[in-house]
VOZA-350704 format. One record per residue (C-alpha): residue number from 1; residue in three letters; chain; x, z negated, y. Coordinates in pm, 1 decimal, padded with zeros to 6 digits, m for minus. Layout:
% residues N
[NUM,ALA,A,[X,Z,Y]]
...
% end
This chain:
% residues 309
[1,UNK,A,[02051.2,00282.4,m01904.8]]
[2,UNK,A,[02235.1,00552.8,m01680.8]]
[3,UNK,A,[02159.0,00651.0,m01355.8]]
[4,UNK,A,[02150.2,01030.3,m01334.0]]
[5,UNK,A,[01996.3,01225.9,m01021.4]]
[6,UNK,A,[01802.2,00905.7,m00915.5]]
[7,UNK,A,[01670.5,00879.0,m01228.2]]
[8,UNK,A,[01653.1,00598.4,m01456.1]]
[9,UNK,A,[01395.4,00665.4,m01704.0]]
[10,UNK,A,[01126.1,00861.9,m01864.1]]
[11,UNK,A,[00793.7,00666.8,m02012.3]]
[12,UNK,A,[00525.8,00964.5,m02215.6]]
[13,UNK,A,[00258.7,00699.9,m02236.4]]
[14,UNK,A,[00010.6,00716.1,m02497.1]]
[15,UNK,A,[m00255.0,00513.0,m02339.3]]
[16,UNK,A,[m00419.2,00459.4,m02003.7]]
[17,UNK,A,[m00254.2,00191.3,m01777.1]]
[18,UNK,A,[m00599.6,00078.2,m01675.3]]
[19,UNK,A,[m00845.7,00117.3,m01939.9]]
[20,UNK,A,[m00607.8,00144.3,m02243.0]]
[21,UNK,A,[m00783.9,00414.1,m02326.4]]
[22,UNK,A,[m00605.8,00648.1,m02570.8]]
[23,UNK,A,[m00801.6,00963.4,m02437.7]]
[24,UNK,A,[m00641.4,01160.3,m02141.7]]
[25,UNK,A,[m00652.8,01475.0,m02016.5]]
[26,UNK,A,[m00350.4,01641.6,m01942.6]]
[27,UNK,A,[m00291.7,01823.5,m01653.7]]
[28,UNK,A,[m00013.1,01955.3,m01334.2]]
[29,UNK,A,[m00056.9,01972.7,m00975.4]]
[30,UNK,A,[00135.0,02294.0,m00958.7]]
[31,UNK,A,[00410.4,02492.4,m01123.3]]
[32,UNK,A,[00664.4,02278.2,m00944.3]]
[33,UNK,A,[00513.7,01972.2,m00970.4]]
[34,UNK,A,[00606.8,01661.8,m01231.0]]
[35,UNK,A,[00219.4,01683.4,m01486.5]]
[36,UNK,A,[m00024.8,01425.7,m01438.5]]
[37,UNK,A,[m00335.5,01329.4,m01701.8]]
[38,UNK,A,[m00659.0,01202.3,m01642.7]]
[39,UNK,A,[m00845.4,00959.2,m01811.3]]
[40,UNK,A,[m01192.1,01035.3,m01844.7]]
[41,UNK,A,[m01317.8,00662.6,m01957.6]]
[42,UNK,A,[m01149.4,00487.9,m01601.1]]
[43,UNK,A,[m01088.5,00846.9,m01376.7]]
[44,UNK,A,[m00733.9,00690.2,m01341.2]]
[45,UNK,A,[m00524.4,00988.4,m01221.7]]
[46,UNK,A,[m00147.0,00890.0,m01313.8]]
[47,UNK,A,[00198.6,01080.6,m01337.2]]
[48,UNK,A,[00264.6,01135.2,m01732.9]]
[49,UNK,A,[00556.9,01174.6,m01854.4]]
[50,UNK,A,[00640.1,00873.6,m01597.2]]
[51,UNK,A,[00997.4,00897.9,m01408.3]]
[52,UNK,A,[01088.8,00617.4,m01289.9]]
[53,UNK,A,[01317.1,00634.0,m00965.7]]
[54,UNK,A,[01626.1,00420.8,m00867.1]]
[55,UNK,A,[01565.8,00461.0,m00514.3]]
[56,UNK,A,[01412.9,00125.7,m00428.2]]
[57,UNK,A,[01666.3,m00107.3,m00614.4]]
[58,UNK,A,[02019.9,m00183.7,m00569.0]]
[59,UNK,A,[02179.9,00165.4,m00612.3]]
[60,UNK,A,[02393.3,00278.5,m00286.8]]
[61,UNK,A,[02127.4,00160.0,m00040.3]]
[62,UNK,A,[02370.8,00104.3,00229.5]]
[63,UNK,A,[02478.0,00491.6,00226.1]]
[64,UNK,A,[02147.1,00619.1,00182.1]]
[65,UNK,A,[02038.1,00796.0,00487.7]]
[66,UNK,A,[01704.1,00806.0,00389.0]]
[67,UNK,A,[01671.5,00421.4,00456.8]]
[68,UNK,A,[01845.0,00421.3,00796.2]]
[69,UNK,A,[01608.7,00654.1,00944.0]]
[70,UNK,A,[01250.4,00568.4,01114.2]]
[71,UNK,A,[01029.9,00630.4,00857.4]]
[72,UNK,A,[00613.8,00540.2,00893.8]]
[73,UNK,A,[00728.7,00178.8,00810.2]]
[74,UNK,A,[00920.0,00126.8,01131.1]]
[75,UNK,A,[01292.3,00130.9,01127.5]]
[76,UNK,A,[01475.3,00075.4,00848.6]]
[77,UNK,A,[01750.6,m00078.5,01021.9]]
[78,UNK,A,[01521.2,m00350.6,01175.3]]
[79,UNK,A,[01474.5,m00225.9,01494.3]]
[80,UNK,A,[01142.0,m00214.6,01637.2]]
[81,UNK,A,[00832.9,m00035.9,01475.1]]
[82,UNK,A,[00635.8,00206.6,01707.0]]
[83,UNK,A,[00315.3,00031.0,01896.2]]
[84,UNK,A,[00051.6,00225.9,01663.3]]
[85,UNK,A,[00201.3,00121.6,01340.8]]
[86,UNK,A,[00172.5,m00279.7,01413.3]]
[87,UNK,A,[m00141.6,m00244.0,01584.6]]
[88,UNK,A,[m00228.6,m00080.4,01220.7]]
[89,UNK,A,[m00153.8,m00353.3,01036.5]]
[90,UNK,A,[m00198.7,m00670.9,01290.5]]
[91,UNK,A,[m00535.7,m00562.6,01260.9]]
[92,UNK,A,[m00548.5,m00564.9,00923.3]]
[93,UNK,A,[m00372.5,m00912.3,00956.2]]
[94,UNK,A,[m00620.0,m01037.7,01172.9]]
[95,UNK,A,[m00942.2,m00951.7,01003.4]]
[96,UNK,A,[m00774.3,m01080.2,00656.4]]
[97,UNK,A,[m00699.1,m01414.6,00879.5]]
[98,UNK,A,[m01091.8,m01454.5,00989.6]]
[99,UNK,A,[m01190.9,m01411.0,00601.1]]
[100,UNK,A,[m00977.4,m01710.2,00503.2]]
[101,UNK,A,[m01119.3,m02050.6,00390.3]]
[102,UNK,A,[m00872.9,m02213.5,00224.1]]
[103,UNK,A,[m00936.8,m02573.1,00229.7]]
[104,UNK,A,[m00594.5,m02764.8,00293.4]]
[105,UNK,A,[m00514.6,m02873.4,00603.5]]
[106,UNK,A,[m00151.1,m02799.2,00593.5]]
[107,UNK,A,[00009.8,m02456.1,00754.7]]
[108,UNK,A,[m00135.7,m02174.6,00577.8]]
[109,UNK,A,[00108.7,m01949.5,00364.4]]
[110,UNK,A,[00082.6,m01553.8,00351.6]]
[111,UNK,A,[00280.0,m01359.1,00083.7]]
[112,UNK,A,[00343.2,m00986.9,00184.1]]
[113,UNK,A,[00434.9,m00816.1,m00162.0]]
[114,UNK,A,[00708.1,m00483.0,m00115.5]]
[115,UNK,A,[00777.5,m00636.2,00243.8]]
[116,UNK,A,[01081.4,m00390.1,00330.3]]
[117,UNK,A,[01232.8,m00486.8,00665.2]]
[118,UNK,A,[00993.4,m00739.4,00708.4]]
[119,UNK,A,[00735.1,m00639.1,00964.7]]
[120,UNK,A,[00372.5,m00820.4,00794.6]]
[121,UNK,A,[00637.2,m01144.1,00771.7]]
[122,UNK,A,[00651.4,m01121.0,01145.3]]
[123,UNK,A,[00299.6,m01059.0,01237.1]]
[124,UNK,A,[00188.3,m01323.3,00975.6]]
[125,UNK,A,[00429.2,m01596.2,01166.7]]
[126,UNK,A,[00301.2,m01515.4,01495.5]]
[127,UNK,A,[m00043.4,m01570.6,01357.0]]
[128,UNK,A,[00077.1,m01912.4,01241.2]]
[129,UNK,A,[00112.2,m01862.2,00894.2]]
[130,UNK,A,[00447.1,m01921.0,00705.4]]
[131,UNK,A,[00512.7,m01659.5,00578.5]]
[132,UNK,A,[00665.4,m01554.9,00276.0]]
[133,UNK,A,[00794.0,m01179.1,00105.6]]
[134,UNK,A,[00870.9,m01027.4,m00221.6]]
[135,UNK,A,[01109.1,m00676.5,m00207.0]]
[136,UNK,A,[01292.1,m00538.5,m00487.7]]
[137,UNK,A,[01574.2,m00376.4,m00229.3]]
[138,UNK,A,[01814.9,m00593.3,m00126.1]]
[139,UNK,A,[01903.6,m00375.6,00179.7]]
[140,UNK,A,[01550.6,m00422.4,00285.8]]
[141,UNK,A,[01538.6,m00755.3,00195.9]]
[142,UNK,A,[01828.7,m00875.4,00408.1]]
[143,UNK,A,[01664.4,m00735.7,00701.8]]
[144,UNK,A,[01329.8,m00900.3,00630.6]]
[145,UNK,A,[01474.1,m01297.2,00563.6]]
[146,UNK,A,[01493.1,m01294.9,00950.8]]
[147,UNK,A,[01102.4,m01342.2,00967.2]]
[148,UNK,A,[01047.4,m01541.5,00627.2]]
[149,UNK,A,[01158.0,m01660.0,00311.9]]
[150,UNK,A,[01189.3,m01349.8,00091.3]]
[151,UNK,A,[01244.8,m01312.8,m00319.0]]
[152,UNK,A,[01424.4,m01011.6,m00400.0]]
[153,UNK,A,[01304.7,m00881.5,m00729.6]]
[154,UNK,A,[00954.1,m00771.3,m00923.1]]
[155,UNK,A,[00644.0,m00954.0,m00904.9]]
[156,UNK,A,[00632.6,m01035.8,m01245.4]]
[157,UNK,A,[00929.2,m01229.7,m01185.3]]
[158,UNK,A,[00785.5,m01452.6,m00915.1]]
[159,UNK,A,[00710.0,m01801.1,m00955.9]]
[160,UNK,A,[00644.7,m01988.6,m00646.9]]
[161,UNK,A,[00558.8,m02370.1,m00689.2]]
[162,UNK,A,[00276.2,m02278.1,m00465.4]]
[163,UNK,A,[m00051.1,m02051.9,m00420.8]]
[164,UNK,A,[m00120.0,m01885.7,m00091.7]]
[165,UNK,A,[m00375.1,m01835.9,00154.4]]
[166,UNK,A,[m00362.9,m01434.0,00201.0]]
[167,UNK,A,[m00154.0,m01201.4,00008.3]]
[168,UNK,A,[m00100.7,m00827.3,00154.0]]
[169,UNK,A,[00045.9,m00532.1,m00041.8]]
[170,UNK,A,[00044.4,m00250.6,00127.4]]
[171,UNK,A,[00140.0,00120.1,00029.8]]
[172,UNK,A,[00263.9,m00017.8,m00308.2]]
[173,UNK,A,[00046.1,m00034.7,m00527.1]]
[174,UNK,A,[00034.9,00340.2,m00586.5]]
[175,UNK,A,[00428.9,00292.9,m00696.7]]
[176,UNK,A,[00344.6,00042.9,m00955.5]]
[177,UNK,A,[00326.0,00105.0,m01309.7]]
[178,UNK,A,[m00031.2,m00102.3,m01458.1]]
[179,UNK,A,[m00169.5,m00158.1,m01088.3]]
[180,UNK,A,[m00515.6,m00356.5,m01223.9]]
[181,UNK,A,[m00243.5,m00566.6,m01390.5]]
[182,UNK,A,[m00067.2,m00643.6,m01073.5]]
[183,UNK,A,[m00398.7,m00718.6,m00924.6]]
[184,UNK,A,[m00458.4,m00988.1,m01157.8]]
[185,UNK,A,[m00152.3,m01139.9,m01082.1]]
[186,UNK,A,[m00218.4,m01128.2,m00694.3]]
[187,UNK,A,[m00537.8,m01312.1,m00780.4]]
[188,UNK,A,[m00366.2,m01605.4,m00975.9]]
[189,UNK,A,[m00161.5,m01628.2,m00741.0]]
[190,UNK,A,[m00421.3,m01746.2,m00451.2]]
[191,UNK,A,[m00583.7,m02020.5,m00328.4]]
[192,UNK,A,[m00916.3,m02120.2,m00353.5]]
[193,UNK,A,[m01109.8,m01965.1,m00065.7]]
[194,UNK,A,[m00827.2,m01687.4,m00000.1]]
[195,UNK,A,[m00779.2,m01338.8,00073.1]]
[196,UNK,A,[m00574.8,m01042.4,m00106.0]]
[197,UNK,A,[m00544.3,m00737.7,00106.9]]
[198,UNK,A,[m00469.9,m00413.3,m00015.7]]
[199,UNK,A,[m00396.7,m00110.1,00129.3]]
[200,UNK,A,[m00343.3,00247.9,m00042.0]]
[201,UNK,A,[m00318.6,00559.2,m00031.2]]
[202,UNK,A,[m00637.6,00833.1,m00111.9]]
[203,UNK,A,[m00704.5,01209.6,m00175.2]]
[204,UNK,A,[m00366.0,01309.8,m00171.3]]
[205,UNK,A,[m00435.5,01561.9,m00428.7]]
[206,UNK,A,[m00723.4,01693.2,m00238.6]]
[207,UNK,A,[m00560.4,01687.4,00088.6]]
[208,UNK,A,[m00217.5,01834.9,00001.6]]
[209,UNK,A,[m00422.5,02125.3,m00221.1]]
[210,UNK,A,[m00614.7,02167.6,00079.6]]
[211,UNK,A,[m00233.5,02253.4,00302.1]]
[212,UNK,A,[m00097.1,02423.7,00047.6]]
[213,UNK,A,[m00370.0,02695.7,00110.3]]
[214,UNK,A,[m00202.9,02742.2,00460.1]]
[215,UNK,A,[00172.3,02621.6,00342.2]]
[216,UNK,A,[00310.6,02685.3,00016.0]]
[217,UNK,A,[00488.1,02491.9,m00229.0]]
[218,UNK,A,[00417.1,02134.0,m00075.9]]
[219,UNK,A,[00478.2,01882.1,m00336.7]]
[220,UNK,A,[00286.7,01543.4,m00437.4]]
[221,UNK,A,[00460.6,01212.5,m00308.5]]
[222,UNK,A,[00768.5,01160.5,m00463.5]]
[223,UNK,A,[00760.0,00833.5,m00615.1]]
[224,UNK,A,[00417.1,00742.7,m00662.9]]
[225,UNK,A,[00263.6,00735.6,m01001.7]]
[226,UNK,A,[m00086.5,00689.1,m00907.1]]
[227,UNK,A,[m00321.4,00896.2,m00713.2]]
[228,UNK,A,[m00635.7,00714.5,m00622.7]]
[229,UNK,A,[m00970.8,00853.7,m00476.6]]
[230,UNK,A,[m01316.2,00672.9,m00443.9]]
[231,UNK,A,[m01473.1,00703.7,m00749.7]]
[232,UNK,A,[m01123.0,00564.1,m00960.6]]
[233,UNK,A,[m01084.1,00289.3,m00733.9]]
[234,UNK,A,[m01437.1,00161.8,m00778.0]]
[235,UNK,A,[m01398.3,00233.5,m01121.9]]
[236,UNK,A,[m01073.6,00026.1,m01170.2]]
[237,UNK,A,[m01262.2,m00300.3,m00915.5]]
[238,UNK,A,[m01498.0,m00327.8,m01190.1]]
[239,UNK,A,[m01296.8,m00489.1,m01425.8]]
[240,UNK,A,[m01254.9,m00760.8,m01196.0]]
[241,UNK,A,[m01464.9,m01068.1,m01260.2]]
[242,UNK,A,[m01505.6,m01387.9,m01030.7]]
[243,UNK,A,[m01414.4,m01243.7,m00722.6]]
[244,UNK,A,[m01584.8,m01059.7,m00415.6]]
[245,UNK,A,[m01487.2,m00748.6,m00287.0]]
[246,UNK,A,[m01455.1,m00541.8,00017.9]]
[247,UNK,A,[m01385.7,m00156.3,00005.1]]
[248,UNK,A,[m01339.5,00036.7,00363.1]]
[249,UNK,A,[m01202.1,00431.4,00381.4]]
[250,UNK,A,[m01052.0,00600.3,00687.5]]
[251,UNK,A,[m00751.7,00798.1,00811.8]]
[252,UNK,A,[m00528.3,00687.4,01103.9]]
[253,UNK,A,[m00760.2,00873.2,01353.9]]
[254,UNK,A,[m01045.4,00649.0,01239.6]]
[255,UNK,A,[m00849.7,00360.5,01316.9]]
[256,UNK,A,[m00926.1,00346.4,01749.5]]
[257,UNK,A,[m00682.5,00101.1,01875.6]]
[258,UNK,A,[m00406.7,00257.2,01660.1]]
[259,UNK,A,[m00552.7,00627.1,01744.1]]
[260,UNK,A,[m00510.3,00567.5,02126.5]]
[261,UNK,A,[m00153.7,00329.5,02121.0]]
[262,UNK,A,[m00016.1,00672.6,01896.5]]
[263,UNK,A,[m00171.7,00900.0,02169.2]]
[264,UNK,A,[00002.3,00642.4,02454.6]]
[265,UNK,A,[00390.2,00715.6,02217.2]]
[266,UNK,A,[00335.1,01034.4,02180.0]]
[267,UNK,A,[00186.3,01240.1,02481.8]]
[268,UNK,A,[00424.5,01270.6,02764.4]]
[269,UNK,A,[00220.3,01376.7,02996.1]]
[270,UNK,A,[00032.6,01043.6,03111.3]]
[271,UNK,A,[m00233.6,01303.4,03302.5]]
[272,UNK,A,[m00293.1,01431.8,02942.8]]
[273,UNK,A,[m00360.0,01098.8,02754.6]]
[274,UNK,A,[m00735.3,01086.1,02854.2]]
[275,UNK,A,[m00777.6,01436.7,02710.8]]
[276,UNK,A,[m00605.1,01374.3,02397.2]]
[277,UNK,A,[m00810.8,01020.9,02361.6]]
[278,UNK,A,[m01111.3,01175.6,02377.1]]
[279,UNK,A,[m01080.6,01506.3,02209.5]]
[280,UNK,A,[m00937.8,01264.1,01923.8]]
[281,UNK,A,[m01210.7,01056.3,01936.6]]
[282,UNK,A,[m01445.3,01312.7,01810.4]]
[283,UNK,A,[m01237.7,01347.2,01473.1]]
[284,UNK,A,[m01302.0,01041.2,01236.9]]
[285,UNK,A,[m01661.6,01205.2,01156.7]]
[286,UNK,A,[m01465.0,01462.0,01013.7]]
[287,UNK,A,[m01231.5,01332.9,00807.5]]
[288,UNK,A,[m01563.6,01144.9,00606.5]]
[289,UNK,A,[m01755.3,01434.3,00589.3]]
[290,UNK,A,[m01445.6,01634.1,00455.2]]
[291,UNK,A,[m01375.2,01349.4,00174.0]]
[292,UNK,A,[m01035.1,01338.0,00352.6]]
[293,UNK,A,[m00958.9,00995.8,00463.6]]
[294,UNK,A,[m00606.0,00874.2,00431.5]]
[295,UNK,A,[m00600.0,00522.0,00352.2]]
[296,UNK,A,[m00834.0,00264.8,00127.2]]
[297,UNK,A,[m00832.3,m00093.7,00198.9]]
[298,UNK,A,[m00915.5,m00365.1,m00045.3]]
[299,UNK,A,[m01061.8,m00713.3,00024.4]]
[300,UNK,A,[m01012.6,m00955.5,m00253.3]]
[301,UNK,A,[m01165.1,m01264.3,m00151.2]]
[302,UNK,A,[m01123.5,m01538.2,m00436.9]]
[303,UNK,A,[m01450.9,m01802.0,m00382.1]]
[304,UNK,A,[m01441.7,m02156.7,m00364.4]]
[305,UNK,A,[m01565.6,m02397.3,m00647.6]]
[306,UNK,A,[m01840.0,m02500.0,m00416.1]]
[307,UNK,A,[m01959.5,m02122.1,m00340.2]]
[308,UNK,A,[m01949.3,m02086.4,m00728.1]]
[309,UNK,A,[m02255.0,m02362.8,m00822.4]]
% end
């Protein structure tokens, strides 16, 4: 298979990813933009024909200048991530932490699936967990073994002699190509009494029709092949059986403690941080009302033989 422009492949499916439903709509974002279809059975909203990208395996990742700059993962190069962004996601740690019951008494293990440079390894080990990481990039990779034991591949291919406590995957699964599929897997993949935590991106179409009415020709997300909103995500959580389930929306304003340590990073003016802080504070409402929320996050929480009876 030959790498040309990125590129490795094109995939014209012929059935849903999620429902297997043979009945799609097809449709485009824009003149520019790769065509998308809609399945009417599941709402599933997926990029069809499917490219799929080189960028995140093996191919000339140490000249890529794309991965050595700061990037809203942190720094590519391992350096430190801004205060907001792990204050985003230790939070996320943290309440995935209090929802755990596993039973054993030995150290609890937390898999962080799509890892990159490793910064849920390090917040999981300074909550005491062991924790563990699956990239495909080896760049990234390298980077991350510093905080945890890390398999470099896809997580089809992973096969620990173990089940964990909490699994995280976080702006992923919108990259992946049957993501109630990979879901299933996470699940197998967990203890009794544990937590999966998902986090991924919502209205994008919505959102980036709404700025192209101000800017032109901006683009969908290069890379991601599925575009989720409310109604497909609680469509594709129903096919899960066994497990219970958490669904919260909200954009990075909604977030406080993340809203105010961004404010603190980027305000210079430390007379002007109060202002900011509470102008900003008046915006969350907004970004509800307007359907616009950024981010969905999924608690998976598999129950205990005892809560079963």
């Amino acid at each position: 298979m030959e790498l040309t422009g990125g590129i490795v492949d094109k995939i014209d499916l012929k059935e849903c990813p999620i429902c297997k439903s043979g009945t799609f709509i097809r449709t485009h974002f824009s003149n520019k933009s790769k065509n998308l279809s809609a399945c009417p059975t599941c709402l599933a909203i997926f990029q069809n024909p499917r490219f799929i990208e080189s960028d995140y395996g093996d191919v000339n990742l140490e000249s890529n200048e794309f991965l050595k700059k700061k990037t809203f993962y942190g720094d590519w190069e391992g350096g430190p991530n801004p205060e907001w962004i792990r204050t985003f996601y230790k939070n996320f740690a943290v309440r995935l932490k209090s929802l755990c019951n596993t039973q054993e008494n030995s150290k609890k293990k937390a898999l962080d699936i799509g890892c990159a440079v490793g910064m849920l390894l390090e917040i999981w080990g300074n909550l005491e967990f062991e924790p563990y990481g699956i990239e495909t990039s080896r760049f990234t990779a390298e980077k991350a073994k510093k905080h945890g034991e890390v398999f470099i591949g896809e997580l089809e291919q992973y096969n620990p002699p173990h089940q964990f406590d909490v699994i995280t995957i976080t702006s992923v699964l919108e990259h992946v190509a049957f993501p109630l599929q990979t879901i299933k897997k996470m699940i197998t993949l967990l203890k009794e009494g544990g937590v999966l935590g998902i986090e991924i991106p919502v209205n994008e179409i919505k959102r980036i029709r709404l700025q192209n009415l101000f800017i032109e020709d901006i683009n969908l997300p290069e890379g991601h092949i599925f575009f989720f909103n409310r109604l497909n995500i609680q469509k594709m959580l129903s096919y899960l059986e066994g497990v219970n389930i958490y669904v919260d929306y909200f954009g990075i304003i909604s977030n406080k403690e993340c809203r105010h340590a961004f404010v603190r990073e980027s305000v210079l003016n430390k007379f002007l941080i109060k202002t900011v802080i509470s102008i900003l504070d008046l915006v969350p409402f907004t970004e509800k009302m307007l359907g616009l929320e950024f981010f969905a996050r999924i608690i998976i929480k598999k129950p205990t033989s005892s809560s079963r009876q």
